[in-house]
PDB file of the backbone (N, CA, C, O) and the ligand in Angstrom, with CONECT records:
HET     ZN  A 101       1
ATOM      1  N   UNK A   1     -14.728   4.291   1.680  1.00  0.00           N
ATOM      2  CA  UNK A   1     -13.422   4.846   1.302  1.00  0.00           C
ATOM      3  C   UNK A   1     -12.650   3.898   0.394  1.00  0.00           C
ATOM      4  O   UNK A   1     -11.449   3.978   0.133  1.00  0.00           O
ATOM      5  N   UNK A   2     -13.415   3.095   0.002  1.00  0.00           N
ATOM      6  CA  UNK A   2     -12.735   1.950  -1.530  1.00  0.00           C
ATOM      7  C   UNK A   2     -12.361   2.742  -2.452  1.00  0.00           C
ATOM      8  O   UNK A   2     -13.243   3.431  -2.965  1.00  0.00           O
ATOM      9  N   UNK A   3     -11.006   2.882  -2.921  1.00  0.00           N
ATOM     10  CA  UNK A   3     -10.324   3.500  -4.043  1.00  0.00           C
ATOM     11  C   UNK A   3      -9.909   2.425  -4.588  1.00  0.00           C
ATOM     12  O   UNK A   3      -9.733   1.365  -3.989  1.00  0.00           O
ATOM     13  N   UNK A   4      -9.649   2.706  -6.244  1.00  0.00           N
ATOM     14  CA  UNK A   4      -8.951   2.062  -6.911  1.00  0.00           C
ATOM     15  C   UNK A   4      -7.439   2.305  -6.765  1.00  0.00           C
ATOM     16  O   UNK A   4      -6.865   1.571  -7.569  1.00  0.00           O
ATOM     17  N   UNK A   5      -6.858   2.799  -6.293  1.00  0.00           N
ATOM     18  CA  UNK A   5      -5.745   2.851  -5.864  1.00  0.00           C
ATOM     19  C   UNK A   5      -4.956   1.470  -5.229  1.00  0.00           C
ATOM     20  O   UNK A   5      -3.761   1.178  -5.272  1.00  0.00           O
ATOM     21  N   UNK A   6      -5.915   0.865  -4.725  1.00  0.00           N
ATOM     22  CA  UNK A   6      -5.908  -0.194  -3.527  1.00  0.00           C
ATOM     23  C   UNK A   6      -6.065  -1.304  -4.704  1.00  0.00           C
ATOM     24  O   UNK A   6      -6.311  -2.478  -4.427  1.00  0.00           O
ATOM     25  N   UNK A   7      -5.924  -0.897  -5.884  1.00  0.00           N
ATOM     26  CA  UNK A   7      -5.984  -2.714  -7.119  1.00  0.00           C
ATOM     27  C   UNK A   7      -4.561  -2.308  -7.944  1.00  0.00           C
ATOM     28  O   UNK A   7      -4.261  -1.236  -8.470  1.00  0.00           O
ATOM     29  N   UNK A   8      -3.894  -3.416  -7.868  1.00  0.00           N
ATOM     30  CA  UNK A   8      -2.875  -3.819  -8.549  1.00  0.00           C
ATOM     31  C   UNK A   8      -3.406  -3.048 -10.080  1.00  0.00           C
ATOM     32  O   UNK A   8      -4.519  -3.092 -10.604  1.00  0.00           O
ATOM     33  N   UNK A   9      -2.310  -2.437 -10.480  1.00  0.00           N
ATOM     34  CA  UNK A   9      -2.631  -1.906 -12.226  1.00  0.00           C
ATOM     35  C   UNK A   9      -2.142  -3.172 -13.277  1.00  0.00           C
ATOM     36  O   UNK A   9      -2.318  -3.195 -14.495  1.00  0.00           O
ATOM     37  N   UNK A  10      -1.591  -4.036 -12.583  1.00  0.00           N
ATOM     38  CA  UNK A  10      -1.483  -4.852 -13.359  1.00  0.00           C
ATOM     39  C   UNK A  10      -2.025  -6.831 -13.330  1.00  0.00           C
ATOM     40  O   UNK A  10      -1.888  -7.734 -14.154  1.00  0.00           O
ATOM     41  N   UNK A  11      -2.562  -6.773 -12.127  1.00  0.00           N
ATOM     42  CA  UNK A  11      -3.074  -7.987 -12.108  1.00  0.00           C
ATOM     43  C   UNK A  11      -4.027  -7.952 -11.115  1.00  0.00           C
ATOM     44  O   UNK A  11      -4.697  -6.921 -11.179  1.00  0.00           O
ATOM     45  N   UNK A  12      -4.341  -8.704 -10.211  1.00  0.00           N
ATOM     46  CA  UNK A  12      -5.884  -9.369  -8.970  1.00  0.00           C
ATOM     47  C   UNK A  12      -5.594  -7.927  -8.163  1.00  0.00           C
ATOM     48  O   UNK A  12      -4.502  -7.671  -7.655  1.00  0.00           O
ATOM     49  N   UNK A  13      -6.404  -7.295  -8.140  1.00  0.00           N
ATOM     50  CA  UNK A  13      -6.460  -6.400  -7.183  1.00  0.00           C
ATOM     51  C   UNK A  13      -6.540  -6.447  -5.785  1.00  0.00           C
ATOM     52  O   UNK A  13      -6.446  -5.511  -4.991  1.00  0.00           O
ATOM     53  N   UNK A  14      -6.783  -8.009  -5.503  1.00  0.00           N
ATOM     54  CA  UNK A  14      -7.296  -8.129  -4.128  1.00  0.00           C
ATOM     55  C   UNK A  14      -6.143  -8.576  -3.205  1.00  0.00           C
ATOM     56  O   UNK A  14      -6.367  -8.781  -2.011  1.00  0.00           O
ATOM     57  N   UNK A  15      -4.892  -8.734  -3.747  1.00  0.00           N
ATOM     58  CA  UNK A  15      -3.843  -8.866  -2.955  1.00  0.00           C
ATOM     59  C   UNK A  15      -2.620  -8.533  -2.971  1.00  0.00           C
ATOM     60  O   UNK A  15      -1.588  -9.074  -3.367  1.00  0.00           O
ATOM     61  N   UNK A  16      -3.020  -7.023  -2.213  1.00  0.00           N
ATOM     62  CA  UNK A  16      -2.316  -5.475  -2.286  1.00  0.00           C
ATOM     63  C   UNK A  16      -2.157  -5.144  -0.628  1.00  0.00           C
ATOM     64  O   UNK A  16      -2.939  -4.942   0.301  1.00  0.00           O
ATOM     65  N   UNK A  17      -0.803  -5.203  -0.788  1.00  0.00           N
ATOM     66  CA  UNK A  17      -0.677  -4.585   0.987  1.00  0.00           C
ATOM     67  C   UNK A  17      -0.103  -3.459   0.261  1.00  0.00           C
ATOM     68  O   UNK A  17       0.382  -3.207  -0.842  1.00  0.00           O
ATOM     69  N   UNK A  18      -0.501  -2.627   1.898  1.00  0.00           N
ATOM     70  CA  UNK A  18      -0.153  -1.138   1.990  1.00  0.00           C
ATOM     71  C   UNK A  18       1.483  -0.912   2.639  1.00  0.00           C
ATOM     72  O   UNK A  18       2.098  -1.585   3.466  1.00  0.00           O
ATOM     73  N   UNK A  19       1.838   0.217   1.948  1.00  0.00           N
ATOM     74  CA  UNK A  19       3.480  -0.092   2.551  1.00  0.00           C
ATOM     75  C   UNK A  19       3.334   1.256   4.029  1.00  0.00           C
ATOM     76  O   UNK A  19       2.636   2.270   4.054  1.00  0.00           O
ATOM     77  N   UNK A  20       3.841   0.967   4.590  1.00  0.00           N
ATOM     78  CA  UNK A  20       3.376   1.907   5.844  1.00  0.00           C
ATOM     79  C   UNK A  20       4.772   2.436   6.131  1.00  0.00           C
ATOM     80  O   UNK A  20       5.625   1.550   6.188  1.00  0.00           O
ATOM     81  N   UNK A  21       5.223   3.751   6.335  1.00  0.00           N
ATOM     82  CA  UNK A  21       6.178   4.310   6.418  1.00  0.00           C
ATOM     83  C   UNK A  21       6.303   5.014   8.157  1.00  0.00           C
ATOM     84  O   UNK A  21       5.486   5.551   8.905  1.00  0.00           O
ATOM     85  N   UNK A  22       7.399   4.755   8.240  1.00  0.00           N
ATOM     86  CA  UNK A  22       7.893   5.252   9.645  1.00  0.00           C
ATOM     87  C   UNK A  22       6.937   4.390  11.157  1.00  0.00           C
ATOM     88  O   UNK A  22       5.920   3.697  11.149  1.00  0.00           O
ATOM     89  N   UNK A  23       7.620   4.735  12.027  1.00  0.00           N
ATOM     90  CA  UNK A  23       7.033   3.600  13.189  1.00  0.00           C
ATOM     91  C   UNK A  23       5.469   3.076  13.208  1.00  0.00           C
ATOM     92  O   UNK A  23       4.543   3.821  12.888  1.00  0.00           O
ATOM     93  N   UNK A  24       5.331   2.051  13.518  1.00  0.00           N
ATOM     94  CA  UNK A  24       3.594   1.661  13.412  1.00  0.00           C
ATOM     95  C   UNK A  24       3.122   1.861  14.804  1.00  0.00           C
ATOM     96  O   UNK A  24       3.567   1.575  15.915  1.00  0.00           O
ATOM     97  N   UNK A  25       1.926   2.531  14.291  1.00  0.00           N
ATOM     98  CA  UNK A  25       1.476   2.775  15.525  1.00  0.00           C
ATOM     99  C   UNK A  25       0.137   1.951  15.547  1.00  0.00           C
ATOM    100  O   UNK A  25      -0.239   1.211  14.637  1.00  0.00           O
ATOM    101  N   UNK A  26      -0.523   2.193  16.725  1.00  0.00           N
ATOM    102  CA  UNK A  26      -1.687   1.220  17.221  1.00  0.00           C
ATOM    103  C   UNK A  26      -2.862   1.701  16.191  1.00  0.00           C
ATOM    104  O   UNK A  26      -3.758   0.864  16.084  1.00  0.00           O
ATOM    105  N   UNK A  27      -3.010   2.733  15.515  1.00  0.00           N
ATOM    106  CA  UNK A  27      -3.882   3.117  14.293  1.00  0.00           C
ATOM    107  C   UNK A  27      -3.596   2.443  13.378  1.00  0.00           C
ATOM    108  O   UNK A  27      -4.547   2.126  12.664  1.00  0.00           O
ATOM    109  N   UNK A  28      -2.608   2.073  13.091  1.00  0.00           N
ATOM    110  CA  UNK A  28      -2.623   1.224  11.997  1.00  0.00           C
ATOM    111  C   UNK A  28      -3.149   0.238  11.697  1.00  0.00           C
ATOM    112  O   UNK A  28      -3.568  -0.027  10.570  1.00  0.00           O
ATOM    113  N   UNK A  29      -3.233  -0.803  13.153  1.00  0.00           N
ATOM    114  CA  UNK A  29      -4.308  -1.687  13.397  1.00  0.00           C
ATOM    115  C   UNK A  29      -5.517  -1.848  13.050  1.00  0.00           C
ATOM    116  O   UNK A  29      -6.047  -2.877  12.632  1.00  0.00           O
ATOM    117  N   UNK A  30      -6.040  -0.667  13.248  1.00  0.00           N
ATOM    118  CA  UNK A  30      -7.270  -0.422  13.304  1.00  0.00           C
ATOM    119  C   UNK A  30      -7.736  -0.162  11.672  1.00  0.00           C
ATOM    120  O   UNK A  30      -8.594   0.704  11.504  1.00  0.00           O
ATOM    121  N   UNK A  31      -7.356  -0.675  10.803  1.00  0.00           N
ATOM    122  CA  UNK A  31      -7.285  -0.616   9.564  1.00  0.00           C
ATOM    123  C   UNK A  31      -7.577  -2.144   8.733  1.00  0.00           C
ATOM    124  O   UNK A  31      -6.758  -2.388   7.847  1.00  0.00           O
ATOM    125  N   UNK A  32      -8.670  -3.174   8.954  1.00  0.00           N
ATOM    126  CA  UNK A  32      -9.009  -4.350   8.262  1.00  0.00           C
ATOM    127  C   UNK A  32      -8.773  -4.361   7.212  1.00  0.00           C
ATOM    128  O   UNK A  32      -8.045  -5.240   6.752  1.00  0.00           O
ATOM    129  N   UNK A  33      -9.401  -3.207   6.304  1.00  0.00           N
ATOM    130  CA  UNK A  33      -9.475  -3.254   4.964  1.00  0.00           C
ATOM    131  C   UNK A  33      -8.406  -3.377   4.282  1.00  0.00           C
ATOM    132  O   UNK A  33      -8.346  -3.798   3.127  1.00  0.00           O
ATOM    133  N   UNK A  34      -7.513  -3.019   4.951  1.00  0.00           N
ATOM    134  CA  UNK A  34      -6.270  -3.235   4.290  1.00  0.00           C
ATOM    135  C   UNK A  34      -5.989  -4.450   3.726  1.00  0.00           C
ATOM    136  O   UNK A  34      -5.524  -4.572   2.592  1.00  0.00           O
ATOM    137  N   UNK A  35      -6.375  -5.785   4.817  1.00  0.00           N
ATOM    138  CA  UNK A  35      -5.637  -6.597   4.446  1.00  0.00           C
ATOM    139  C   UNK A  35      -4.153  -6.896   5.412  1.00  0.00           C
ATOM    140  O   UNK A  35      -4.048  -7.334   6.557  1.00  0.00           O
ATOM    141  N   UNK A  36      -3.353  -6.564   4.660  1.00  0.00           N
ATOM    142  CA  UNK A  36      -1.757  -6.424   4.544  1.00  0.00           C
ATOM    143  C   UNK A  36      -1.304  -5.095   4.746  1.00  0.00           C
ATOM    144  O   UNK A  36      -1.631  -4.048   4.188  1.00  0.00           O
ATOM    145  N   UNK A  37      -0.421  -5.353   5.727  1.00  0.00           N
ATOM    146  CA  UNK A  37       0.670  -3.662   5.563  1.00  0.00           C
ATOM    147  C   UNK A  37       1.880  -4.106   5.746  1.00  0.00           C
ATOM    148  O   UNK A  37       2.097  -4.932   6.632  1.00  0.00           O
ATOM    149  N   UNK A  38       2.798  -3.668   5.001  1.00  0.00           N
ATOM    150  CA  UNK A  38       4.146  -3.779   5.395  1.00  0.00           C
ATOM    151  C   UNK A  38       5.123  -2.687   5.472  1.00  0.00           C
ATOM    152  O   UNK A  38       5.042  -1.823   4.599  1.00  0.00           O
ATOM    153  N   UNK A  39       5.998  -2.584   6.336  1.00  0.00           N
ATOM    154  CA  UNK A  39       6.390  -1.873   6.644  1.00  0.00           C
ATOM    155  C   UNK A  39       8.128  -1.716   5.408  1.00  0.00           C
ATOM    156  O   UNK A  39       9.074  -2.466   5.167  1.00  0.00           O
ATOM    157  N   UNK A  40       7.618  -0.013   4.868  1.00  0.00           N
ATOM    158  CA  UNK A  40       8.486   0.561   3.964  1.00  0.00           C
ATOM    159  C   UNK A  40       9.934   0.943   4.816  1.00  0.00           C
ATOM    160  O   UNK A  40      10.892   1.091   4.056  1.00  0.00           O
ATOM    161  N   UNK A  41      10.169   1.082   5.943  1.00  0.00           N
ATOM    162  CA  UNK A  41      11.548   1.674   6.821  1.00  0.00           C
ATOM    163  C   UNK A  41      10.940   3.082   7.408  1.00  0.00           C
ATOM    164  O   UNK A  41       9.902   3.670   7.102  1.00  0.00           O
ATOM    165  N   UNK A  42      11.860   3.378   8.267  1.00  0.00           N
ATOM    166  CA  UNK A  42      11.579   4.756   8.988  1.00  0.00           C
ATOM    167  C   UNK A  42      11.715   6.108   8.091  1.00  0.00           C
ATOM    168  O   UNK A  42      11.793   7.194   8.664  1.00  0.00           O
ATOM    169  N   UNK A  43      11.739   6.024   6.781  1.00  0.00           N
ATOM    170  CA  UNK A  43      11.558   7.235   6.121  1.00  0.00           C
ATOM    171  C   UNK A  43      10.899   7.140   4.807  1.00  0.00           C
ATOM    172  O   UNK A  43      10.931   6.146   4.080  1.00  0.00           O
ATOM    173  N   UNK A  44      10.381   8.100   4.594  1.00  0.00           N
ATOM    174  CA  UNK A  44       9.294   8.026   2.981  1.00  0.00           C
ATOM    175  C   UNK A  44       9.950   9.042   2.439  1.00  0.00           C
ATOM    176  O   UNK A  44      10.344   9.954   3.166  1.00  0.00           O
ATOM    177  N   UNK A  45      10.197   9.057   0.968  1.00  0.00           N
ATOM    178  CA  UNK A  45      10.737  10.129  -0.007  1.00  0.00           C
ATOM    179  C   UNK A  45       9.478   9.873  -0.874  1.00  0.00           C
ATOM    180  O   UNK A  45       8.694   8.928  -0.972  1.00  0.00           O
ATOM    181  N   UNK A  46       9.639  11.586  -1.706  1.00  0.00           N
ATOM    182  CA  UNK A  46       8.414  12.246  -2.175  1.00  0.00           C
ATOM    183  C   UNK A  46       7.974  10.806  -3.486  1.00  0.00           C
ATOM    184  O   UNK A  46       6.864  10.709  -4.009  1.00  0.00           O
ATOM    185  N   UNK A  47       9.151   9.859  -3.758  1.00  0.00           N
ATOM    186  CA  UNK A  47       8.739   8.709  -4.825  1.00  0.00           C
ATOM    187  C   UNK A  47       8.117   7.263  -3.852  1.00  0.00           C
ATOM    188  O   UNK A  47       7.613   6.229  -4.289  1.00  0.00           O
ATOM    189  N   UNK A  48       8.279   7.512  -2.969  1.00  0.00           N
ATOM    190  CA  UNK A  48       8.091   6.296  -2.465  1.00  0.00           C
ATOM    191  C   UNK A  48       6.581   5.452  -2.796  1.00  0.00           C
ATOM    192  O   UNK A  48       5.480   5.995  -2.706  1.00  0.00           O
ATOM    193  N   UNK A  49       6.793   4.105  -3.170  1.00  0.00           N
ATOM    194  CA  UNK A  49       5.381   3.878  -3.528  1.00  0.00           C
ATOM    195  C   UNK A  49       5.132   3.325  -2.145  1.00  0.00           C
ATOM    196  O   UNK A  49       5.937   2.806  -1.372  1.00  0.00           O
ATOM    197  N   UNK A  50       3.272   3.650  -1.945  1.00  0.00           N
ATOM    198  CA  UNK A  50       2.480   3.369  -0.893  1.00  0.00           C
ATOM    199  C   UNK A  50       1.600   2.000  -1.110  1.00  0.00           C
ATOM    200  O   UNK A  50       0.938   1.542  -0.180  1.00  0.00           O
ATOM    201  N   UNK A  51       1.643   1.318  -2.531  1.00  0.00           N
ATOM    202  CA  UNK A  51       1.186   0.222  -2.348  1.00  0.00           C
ATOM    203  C   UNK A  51       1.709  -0.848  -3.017  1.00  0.00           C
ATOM    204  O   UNK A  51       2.139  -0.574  -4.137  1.00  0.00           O
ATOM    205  N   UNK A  52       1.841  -2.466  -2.517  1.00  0.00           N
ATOM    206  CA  UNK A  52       2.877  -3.130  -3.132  1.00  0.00           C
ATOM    207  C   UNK A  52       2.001  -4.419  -3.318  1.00  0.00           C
ATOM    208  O   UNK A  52       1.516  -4.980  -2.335  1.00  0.00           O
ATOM    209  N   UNK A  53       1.733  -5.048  -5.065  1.00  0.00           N
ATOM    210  CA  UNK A  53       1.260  -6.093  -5.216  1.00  0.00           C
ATOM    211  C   UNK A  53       2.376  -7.425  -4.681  1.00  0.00           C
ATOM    212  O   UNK A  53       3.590  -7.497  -4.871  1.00  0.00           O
ATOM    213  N   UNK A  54       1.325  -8.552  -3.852  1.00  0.00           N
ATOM    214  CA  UNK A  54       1.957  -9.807  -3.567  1.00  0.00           C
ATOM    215  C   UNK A  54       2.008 -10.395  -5.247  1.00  0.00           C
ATOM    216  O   UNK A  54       2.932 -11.126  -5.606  1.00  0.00           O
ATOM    217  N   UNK A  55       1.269 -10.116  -5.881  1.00  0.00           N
ATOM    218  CA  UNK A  55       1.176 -10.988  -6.831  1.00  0.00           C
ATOM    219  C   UNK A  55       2.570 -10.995  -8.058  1.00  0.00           C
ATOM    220  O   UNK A  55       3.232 -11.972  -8.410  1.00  0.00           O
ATOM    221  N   UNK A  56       2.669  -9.914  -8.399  1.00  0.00           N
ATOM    222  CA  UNK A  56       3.429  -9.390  -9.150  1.00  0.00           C
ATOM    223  C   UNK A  56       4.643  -8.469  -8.704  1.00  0.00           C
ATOM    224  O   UNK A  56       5.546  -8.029  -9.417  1.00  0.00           O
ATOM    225  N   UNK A  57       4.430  -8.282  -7.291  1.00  0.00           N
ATOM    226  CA  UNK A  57       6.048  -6.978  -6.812  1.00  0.00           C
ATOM    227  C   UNK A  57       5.659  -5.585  -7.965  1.00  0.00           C
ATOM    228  O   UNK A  57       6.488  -4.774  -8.376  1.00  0.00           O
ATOM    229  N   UNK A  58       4.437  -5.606  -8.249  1.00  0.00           N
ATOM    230  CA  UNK A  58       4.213  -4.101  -9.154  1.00  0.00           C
ATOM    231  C   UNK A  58       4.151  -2.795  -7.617  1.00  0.00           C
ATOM    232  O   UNK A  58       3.876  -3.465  -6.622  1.00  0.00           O
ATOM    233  N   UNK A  59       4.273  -1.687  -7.329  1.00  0.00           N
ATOM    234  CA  UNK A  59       4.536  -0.981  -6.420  1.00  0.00           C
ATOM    235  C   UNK A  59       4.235   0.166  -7.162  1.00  0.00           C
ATOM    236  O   UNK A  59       4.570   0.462  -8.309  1.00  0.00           O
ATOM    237  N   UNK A  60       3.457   0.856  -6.228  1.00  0.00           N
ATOM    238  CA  UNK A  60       2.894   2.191  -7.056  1.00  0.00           C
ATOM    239  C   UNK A  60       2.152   3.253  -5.785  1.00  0.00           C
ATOM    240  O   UNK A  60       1.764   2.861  -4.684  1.00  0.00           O
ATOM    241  N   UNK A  61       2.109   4.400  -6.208  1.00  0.00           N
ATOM    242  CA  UNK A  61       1.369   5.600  -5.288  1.00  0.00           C
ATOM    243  C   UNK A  61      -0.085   5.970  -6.223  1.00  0.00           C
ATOM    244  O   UNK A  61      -0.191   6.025  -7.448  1.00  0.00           O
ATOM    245  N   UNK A  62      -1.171   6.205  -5.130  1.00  0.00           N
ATOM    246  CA  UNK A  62      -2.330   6.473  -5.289  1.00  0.00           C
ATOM    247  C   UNK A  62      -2.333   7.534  -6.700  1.00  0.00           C
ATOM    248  O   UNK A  62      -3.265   7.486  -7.503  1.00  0.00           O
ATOM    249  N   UNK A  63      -1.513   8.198  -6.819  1.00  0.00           N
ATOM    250  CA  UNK A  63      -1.230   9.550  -7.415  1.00  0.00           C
ATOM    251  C   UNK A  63      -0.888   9.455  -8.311  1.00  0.00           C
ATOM    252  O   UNK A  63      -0.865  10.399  -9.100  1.00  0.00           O
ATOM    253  N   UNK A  64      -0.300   7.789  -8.708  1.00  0.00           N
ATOM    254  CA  UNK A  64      -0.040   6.688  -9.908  1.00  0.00           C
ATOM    255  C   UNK A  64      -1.504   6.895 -10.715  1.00  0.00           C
ATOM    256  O   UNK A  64      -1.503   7.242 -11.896  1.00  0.00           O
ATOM    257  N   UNK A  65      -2.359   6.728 -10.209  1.00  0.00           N
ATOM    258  CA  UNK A  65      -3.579   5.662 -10.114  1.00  0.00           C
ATOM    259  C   UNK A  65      -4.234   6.595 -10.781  1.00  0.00           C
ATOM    260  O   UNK A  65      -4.775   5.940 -11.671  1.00  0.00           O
ATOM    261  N   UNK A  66      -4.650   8.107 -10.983  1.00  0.00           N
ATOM    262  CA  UNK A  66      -5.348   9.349 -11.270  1.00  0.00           C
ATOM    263  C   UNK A  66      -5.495   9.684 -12.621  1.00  0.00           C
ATOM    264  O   UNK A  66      -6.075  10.721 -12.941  1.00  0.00           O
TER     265      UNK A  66
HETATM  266 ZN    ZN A 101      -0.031  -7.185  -9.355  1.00  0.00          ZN2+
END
């Protein structure tokens, strides 16, 4: 399930946390590949980006990525 979605569009792809919206639950855990998740607040709007480079603060949705 490796998408390019999951690489920075603008620099190292490899250090990209996922922004995780609304309470975390114990599934989320269960998610290595990630890496990183951080938590976006208890609500997501239809812009909200789902992934946020450490490297650069670039922030973007999969739907970016297409
Ligand atoms: Zn970046």
């Amino acid at each position: 399930m490796t998408k390019k979605y999951k690489e920075c569009p603008k620099c190292n792809p490899k250090n990209v946390a996922k922004i995780v919206y609304g309470y975390p639950s114990h599934e989320l855990y269960k998610e290595p590949e990630e890496g990183q998740v951080i938590l976006g607040g208890c609500c997501i709007m239809p812009d909200s980006p789902e992934y946020h480079c450490n490297e650069c603060d670039a922030e973007w949705r999969k739907e970016d990525m297409i």
